[in-house]
C-alpha positions, 0 to 999 in steps of 0.5 A: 504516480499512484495513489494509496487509497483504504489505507488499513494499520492494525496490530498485525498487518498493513495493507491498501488499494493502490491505483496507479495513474491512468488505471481504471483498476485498483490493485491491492497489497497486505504486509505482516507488519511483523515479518515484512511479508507480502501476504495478500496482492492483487495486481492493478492495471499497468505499472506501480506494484513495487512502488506501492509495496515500497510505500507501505513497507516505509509505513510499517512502524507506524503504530497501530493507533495512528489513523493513516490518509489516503496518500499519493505516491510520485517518483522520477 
């Protein structure tokens, strides 16, 4: 599990601080919403890079006037 924090959606880009359960260090991703492309990472502590790449990339079509939450990322 992980969460999506400072969730940012622009006409461009997507991006988000993610935490993954346990950490104490936030990892950070930015897709070009237009290419797909990771454009910026940071890697947190521990595991959760692909699930919180995956989680933004279901986002992607939201459009940019739509304010998006914190959210909460599980899997089994």
């Amino acid at each position: 599990m992980l969460q999506l924090k400072n969730i940012q959606n622009n006409e461009r880009y997507i991006s988000a601080n993610y935490l993954p359960e346990g950490s104490s260090v936030e990892g950070f991703i930015k897709i070009d919403k237009t290419t797909g492309e990771i454009v910026e990472q940071k890697k947190a502590d521990g595991y959760g890079l692909m699930h919180a790449i995956s989680a933004l990339q279901r986002l992607l079509d939201t459009p940019s006037t739509v304010k998006l939450r914190d959210r909460v990322v599980s899997w089994y």
